[in-house]
N, C-alpha and C positions, 0 to 999 in steps of 0.2 A: 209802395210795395215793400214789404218787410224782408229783411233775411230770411227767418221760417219759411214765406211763400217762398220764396226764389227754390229753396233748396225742395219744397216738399215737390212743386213743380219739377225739376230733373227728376227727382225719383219716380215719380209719375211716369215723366214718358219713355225711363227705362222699361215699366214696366207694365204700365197701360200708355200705347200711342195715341197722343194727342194732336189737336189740328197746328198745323205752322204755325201758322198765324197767332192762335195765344202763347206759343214757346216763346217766339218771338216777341211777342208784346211783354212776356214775365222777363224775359232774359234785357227788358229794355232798346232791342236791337230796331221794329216796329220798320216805320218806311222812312225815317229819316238817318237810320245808321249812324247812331252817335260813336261811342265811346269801341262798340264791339266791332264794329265795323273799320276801324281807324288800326284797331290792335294787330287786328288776322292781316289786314292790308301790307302789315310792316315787315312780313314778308317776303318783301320786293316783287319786281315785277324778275321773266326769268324768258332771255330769249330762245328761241325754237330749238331744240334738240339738234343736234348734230346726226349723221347719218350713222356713226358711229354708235351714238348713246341709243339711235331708234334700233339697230340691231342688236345692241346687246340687252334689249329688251321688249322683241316685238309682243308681246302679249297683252304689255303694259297698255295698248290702245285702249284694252275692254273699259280702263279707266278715266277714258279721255271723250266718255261720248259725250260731257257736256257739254262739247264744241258745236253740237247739234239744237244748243238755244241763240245760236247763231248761224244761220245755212247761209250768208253773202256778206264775210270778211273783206271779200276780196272788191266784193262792190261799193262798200260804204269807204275802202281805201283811194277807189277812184273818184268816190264824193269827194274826198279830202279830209274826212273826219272822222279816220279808222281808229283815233287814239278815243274816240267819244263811245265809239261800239266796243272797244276794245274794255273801260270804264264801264259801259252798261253790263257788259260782260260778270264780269266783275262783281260789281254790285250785286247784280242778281244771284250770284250763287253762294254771297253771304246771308242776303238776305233769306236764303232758303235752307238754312240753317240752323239747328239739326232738322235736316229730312226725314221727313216719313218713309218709310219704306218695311217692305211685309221679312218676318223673320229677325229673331236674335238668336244669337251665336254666345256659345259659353256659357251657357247657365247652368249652377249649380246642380250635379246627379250626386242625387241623396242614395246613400247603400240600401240591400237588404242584407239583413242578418242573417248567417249561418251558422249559429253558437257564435264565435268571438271572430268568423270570418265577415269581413265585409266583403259581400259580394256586389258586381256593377255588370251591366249589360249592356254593350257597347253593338250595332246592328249598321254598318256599311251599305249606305243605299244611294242614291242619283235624286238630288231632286232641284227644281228651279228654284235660284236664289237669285233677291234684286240686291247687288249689289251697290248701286245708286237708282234713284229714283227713276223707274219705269222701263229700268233696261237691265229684265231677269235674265240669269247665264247659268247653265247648266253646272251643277256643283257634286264636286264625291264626298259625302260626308258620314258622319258616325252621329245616329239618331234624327238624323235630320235637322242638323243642326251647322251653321260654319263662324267659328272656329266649333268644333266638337266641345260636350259638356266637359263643363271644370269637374275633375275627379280631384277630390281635397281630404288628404288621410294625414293619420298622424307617425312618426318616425315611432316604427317598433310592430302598426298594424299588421293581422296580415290579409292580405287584398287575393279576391276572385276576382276577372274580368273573362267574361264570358262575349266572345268575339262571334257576330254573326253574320257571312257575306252575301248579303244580295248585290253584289254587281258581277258583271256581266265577263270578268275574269279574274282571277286568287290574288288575295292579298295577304297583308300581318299588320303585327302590330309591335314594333318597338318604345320603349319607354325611356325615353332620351335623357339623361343624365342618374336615374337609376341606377343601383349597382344591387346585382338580380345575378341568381344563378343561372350559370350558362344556355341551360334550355331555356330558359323563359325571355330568352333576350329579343327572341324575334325577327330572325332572317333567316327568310326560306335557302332552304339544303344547305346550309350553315347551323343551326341548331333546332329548327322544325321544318315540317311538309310545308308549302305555302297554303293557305285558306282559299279553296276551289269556292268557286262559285255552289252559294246553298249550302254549305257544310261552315262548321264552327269549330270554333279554336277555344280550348281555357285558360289563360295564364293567371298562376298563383303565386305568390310570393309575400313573405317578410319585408316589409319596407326598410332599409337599413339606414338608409342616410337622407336627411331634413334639403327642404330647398325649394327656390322654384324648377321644378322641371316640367318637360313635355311628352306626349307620345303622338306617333305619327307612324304612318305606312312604312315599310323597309322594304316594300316589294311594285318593280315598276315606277319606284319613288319619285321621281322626276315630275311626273305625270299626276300620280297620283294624291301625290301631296301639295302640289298645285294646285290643285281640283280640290282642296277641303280635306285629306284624311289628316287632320290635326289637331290639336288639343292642348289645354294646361294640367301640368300633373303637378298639384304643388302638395307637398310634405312639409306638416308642422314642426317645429323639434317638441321633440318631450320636453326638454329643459324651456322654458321660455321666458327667465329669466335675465336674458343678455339683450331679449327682442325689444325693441325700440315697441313704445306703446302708439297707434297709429287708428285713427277715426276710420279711415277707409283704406282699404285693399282694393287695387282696380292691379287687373292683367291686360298687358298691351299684347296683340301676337301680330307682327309683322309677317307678309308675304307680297308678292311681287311678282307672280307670274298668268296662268291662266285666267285671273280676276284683275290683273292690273294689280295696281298700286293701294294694299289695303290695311285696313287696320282693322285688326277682330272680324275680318269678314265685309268690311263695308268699305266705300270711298268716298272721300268728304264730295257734298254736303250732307251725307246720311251718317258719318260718326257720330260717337254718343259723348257730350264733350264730359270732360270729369267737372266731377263737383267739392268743394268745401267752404267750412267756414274759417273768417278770418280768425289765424293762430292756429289754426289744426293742423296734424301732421298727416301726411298721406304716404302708402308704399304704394309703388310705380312695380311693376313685375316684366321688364322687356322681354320680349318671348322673340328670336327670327328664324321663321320657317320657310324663308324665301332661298334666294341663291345669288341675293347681292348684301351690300351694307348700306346700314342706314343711320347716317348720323342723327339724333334724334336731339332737336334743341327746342327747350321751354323758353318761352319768353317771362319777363319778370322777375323768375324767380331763380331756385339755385337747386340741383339734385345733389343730394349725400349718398354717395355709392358707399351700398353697405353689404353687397354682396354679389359672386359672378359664379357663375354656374350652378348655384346650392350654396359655396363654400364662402364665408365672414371674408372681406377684407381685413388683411394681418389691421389696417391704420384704416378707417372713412376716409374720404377724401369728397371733394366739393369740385360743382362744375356745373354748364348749363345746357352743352353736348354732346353727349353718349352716345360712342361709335357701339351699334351692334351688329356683329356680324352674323352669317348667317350657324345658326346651331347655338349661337348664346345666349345666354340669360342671365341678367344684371337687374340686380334690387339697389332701388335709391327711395330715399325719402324725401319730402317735400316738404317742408315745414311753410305754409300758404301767409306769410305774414306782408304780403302786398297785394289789396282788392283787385277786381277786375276780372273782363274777359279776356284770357291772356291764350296767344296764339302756340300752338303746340304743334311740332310738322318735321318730319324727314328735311334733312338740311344739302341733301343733294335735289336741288330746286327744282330739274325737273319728274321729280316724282311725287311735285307740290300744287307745282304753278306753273301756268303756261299764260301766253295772249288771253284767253279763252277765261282764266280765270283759275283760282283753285280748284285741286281735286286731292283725291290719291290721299298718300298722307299727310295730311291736315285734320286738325282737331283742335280743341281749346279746351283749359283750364280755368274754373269760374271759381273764384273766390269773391263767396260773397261776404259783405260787411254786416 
């Protein structure tokens, strides 16, 4: 299997879904688990949650229904050889990796033109998302989509976003790191009416300042943006002479509540792992729209944080850990010069791994040779 396959394979089932089973068989992972399987495992194993950790995050279950390809834990422990079910466990939910599952989240929304306005149309509606394989959850999203589509302009454009609510009570829409005049900021009886159900909202503005940014609900937030109302807002700079030159751009957006423990909308075994080749540079864009932290560590390799909120690091700096909390956004770069399937996952363990096996956030980084 060549490089070129390997990689034309991921783009593939980005974007036409493919069966497991030949993912699997390109990715080399197949039913004997070599190399890919050995990587994600290293992981560690991560014991049961404390009563504490499950209430500070009871939602977090919706992510753990893998435990359900095991229905008698408890029985194979009175066999005596719970560490072997616990292993098959295991096993199996790498080896089902990347999952099939219906819907992607974040895809690029292409403007219409209004003379030199780009306009975007953004439509809040309820629709069934499988967040892991065969177990669809009710999601609030913008176009039907979770994460909502990447709106990607340049510093200086100037942007329509025409907001329209079909759900079932008033929303908004704020544009998280943004710097937007005051009306258009987006919190109801704070600078606008909230968006009633069936009626629309327009916000226009001058894009001022370059970055990764996001937008998401300001209304009911909690709830709402739990539920999918979120999005990558990311702004080019005009100047783009300073920008590290980079093969691919992937956005991470972290959340943690009504969906459990997910990444872009999904939880591992249905992530979409990244791809490069060996020596390419990649940007990482962390997005967390949840309400905890997530230390986020790569395996193999080394992130060059080169930016936090929108704004340049005064100096880069290097590491393979990145606390992000919730509302920030940190650009690092990946320079991929060590092959392999390398494990990529939230480093607070159990929002990774359990008995049961991985979930939640886990992912992996494939650098192929």
């Amino acid at each position: 299997m060549t490089s070129h396959k390997l990689t034309d394979t991921i783009v593939e089932k980005v974007t036409t879904p493919r069966s497991r089973r030949d993912i699997l068989k390109t990715l080399g992972i197949g039913l004997t688990l070599p190399a890919a399987a050995t990587v994600l495992a290293a992981c560690g194993n991560q014991a049961p949650a404390t009563s504490a950790q499950a209430s500070a995050a009871p939602a977090a279950s919706a992510s753990m229904d893998h435990a359900a390809m095991s229905a008698a834990p408890a029985a194979t422990a009175a066999a005596g050889n719970a560490w072997e079910e616990m292993d098959r466990m295991h096993e199996a939910g790498i080896k089902s990796f990347p999952a099939k599952t219906e819907g992607l989240g974040g895809q690029l929304l292409e403007p219409r033109m209004d003379g030199n306005v780009k306009v975007y149309e953004l439509t809040c509606k309820k629709v069934m998302w499988e967040v892991t394989p065969g177990k669809p959850l009710e999601a609030w999203t913008y176009n039907g989509q979770l994460p909502g589509p990447e709106i990607r302009v340049t510093q200086g454009d100037t942007v329509r976003i025409v907001v329209k609510n079909e759900l079932d009570e008033s929303t908004a829409v704020h544009f998280h790191g943004v710097k937007m005049p005051n009306k258009m900021d987006g919190v109801p009886f704070i600078t606008q009416p909230p968006i009633r159900p069936g009626e629309s909202f327009t916000y226009e503005f001058v894009v001022p300042n370059a970055g990764s940014h996001m937008y998401h609900s300001h209304h009911n937030s909690t709830k709402q943006v739990s539920m999918g109302l979120l999005g990558a807002f990311i702004v080019e700079p005009q100047d783009t002479s300073k920008e590290t030159k980079v093969e691919h751009d992937y956005i991470v957006i972290l959340n943690d509540t009504a969906h459990g423990y997910t990444w872009n909308g999904k939880g591992f075994p249905a992530t979409q792992p990244l791809t490069a080749k060996l020596g390419e540079k990649i940007r990482i864009r962390f997005m967390n729209e949840g309400m905890m932290i997530h230390p986020m560590h790569l395996h193999g390799l080394s992130y060059l944080v080169v930016a936090k909120d929108g704004y340049p690091q005064p100096q880069p700096w290097e590491c393979d850990t990145l606390n992000v909390a919730p509302g920030e956004r940190w650009d690092v770069i990946v320079t991929c010069d060590n092959p392999g399937v390398w494990a990529f996952h939230c480093h607070i363990l159990s929002h990774a791994e359990s008995e049961h096996g991985m979930f939640g956030m886990v992912n992996a980084l494939i650098v192929e040779e």
